[in-house]
N, C-alpha and C positions, 0 to 999 in steps of 0.2 A: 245778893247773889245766892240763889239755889244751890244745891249740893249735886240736883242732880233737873235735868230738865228733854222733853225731846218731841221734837215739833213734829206736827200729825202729817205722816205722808200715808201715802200706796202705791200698793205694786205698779208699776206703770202699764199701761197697755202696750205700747210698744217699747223697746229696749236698742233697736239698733246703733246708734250712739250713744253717750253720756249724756249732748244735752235736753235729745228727745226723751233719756229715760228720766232724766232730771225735771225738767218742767212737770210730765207726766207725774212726774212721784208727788210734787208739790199739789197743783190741782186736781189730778184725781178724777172724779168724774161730776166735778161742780157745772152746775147745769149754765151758769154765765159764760163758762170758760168754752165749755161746747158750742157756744154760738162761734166764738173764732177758732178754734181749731176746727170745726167740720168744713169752716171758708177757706180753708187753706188745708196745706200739705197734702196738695192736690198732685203735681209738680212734680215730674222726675228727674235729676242731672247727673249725668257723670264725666268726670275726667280724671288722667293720669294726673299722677301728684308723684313726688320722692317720699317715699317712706321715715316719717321721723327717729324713727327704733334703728331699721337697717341699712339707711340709705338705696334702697331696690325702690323701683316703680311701681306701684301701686294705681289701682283704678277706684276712684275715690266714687262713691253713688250714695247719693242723698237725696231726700224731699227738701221740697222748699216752703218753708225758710227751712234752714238749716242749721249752725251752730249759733247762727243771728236771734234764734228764735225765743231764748230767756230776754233779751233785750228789746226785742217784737213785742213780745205777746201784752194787750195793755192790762191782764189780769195778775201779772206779776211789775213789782217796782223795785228796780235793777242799777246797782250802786258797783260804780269799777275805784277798786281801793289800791293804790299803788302800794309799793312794801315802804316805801318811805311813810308815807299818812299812819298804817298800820305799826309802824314803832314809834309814830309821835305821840299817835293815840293812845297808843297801851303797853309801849316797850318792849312785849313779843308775843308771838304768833298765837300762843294757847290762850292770854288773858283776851287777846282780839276773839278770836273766834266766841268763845265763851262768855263774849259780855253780847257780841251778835247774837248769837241764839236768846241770851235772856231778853232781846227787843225783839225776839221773834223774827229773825235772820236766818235764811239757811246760806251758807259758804258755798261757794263752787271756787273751784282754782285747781293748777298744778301745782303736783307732789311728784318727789320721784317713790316710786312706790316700789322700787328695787328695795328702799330702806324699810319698807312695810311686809314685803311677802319674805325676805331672807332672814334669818335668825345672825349670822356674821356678814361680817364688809364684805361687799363686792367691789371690784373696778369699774361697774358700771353704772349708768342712770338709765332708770326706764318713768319717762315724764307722763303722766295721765292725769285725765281731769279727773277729779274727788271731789264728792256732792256730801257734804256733811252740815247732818240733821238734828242733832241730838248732842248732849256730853254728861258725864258721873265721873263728877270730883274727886268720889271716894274712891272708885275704881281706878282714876285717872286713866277715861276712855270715852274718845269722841265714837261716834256714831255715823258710821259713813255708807254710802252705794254704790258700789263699781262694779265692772265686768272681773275683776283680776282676783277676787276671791277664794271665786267657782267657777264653775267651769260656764255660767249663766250671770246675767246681772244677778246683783243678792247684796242685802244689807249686812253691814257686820260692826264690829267694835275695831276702833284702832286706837293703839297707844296714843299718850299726849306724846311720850319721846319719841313716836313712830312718825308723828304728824312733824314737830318741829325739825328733825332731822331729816324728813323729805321735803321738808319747805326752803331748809336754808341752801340745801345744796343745789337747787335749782337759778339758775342765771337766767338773765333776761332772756339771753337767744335762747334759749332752752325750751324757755314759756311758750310754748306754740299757740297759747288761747289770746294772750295778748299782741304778741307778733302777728295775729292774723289780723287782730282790728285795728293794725298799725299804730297802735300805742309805743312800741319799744321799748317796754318798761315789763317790771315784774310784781305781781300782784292780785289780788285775788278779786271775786264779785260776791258781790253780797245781794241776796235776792229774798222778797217779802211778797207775800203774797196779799193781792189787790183784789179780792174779789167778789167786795160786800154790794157793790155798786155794779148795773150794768151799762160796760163803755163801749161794746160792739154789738152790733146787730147781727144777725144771720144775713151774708152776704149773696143772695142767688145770682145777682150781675158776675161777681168776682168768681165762682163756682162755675158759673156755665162758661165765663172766657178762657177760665183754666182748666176743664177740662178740653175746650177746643184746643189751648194751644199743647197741650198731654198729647191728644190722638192726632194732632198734626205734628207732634213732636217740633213745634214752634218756642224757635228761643225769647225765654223769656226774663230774659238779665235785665232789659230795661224800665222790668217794674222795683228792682234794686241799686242802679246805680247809684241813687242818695248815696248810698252808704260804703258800694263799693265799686273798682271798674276793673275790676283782675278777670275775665274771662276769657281766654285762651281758648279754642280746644273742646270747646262746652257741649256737650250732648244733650239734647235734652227728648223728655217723652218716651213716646213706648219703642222709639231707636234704641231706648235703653237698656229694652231686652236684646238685642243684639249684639252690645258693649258687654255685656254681661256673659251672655254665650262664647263670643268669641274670647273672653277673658275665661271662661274655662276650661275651652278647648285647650290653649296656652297652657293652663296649669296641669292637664292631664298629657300633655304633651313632652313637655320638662323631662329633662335629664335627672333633676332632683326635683320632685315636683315640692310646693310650697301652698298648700291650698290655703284660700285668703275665702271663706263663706262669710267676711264682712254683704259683700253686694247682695248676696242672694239675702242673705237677712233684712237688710233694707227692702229688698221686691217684696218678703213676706211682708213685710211691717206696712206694705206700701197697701198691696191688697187689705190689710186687716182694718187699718182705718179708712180704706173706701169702700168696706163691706158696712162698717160701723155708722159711717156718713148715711148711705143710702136707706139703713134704719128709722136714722135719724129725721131725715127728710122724709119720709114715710110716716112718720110718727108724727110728726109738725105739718101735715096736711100742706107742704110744699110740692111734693109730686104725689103721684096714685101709688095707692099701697099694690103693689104687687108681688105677690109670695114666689110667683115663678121665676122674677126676677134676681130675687134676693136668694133662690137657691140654688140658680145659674151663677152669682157672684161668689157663693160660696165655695163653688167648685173651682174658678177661678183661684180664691185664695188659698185649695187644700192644694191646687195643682204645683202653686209656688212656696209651700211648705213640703213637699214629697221632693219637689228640687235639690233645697235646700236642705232639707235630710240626707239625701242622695249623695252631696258634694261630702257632708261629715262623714256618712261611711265608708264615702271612699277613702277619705281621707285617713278613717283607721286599720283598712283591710288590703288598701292597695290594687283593687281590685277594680278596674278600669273596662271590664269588660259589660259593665252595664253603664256606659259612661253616655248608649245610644238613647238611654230614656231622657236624658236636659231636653233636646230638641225635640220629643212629644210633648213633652210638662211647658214649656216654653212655647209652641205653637199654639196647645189648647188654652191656654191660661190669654195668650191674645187675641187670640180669632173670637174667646168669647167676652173678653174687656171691651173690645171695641163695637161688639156691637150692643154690650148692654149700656156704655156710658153714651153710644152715639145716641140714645134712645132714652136718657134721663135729657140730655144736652135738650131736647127735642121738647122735653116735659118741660125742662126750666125756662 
């Protein structure tokens, strides 16, 4: 065992989740992995959820795959460790983690991270995925990634007492990662990156159906039921933008407003890897390079960052009175998606 060790990630490109930003940190911008991530996270869905922190409704907006996606991707190879295995194997939480990193493991799991950001007890749990990369013995300090730092995803150091006392306090129903993939257990994943070998091709069948089924805003759950069949309620596509809108309205609307720029982060993040794709495919002599094209996409995605800029200021200034610019940024931002993707759809 090293004294001190810490597995090569980066910044991610996109950040709107934990496990978007987590996959991302691990692969990076390895050229194998880009053949499936430009095939995918095509996809937009949204639906109400209950809120795990406040029990309030929430309008949950993802790409697809979605939190499924460390378990997808076939460039990572993804181990679900229940907390039973994890104290047969090493009695507790720090020597587990710590002997994973030295195989070259990075950890993903909940923590309640109440027990990480407060210096004294609280009476409360705040449960969040923790993507930990790294550890220094002498320090006794793992190396982790979250949104809860800063006020931005950002790596940082966490105690070992910081990690074990957010591990143990967490119960199975609590674990929202495992509750989701109907395990009912509590316990972490363990994820290694697989990327010496190429196991995906660039998929242009899978690309041009999912952009059709995007701009048709066509549900497309049943390229996932393998794995799941919970869809209720599902929006899928550039309706999305609509969900989205009218979920602001709502929060500018509010008696106490509660602004939630989860969604619109996802819409940036959404345009920023189909600005990235269309590069990409441009650069891979899979459609015609066109510059007008890519700098008509780009306006698209600054349209849906001035949004979502917009929603944070208002959110510190209270100031509602420019709340009429969403529905420009949101009109411009689809009038020109749809006719630049209907026109890649035409190339592929």
């Amino acid at each position: 065992m090293a004294n001190k060790k810490i597995l090569p990630i980066k910044y991610p490109a996109i950040t709107s989740w934990q496990w978007h930003a987590t996959l991302f940190s691990i692969l990076g911008d390895d050229e194998n992995a880009k053949r499936w991530i430009y095939s995918n996270y095509i996809q937009l869905r949204c639906y109400n959820i209950i809120e795990i922190f406040n029990d309030t409704e929430m309008l949950l907006t993802d790409m697809m795959p979605g939190s499924s996606s460390l378990k997808e991707c076939p460039y990572l190879i993804f181990s679900l460790m229940t907390k039973n295995q994890i104290e047969s194997y090493c009695g507790n939480i720090i020597d587990f983690i710590i002997k994973t990193i030295d195989l070259n493991g990075y950890v993903y799991g909940v923590f309640d991270e109440a027990k990480i950001l407060c210096d004294v007890n609280v009476d409360y749990k705040f449960p969040h995925e923790l993507f930990i990369y790294g550890y220094n013995i002498e320090k006794e300090v793992f190396y982790a990634g979250d949104f809860t730092f800063k006020d931005r995803y950002s790596y940082a150091r966490v105690t070992f007492d910081e990690i074990k006392k957010g591990y143990e306090v967490i119960s199975a129903g609590e674990d929202h990662m495992f509750k989701d993939d109907y395990k009912g257990t509590r316990g972490l994943y363990v994820v290694l990156k697989n990327n010496e070998t190429k196991y995906y091709n660039l998929d242009t069948a899978l690309i041009k159906d999912t952009i059709r089924e995007y701009l048709n805003s066509e549900d497309s759950k049943n390229h996932y039921r393998l794995m799941r069949n919970r869809f209720d309620d599902t929006i899928f596509g550039i309706r999305v933008y609509d969900k989205i809108l009218e979920q602001i309205h709502k929060q500018l609307n509010a008696k106490e407003p509660d602004y939630d720029i989860r969604s619109l982060h996802v819409a940036y993040d959404h345009k920023v890897l189909m600005h990235e794709r269309l590069k990409y495919l441009m650069a891979n002599e899979v459609i015609p390079f066109d510059q007008e094209m890519l700098d008509e996409y780009a306006e698209v995605e600054d349209d849906m960052l001035a949004a979502r800029n917009l929603l944070v200021r208002i959110s510190i200034t209270d100031d509602i009175s420019i709340s009429n610019r969403f529905k420009m940024y949101f009109d411009a931002a689809k009038e020109k998606e749809i006719r630049i993707l209907t026109k890649v759809m035409e190339q592929l």
